[in-house]
Steps between C-alpha positions, in 0.01 A plus 500: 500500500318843532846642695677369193244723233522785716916489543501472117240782393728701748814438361275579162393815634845611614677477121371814317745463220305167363288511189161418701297352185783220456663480845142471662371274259767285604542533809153381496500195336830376679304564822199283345711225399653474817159515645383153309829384545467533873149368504616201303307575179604605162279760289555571145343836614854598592697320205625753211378440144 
């Protein structure tokens, strides 16, 4: 799980054309919700209003 964080902060890191407020935002809740996912729970931490 950890190499899978750290392969997608680098492929984050390596985009310098994205708009960082939204595409890290996102990129940060997908990686949550396939976090709980993973770990067989569901959070509405990670749902969108």
């Amino acid at each position: 799980m950890r190499e899978d964080i750290a392969a997608e902060i680098q492929t984050l890191l390596s985009i310098p054309s994205w708009d960082w407020d939204e595409g890290l935002e996102e990129a940060l809740e997908r990686l949550g919700r396939e976090y709980f996912q993973k770990k067989g729970r569901r959070d509405a931490l990670w749902e969108r209003p």
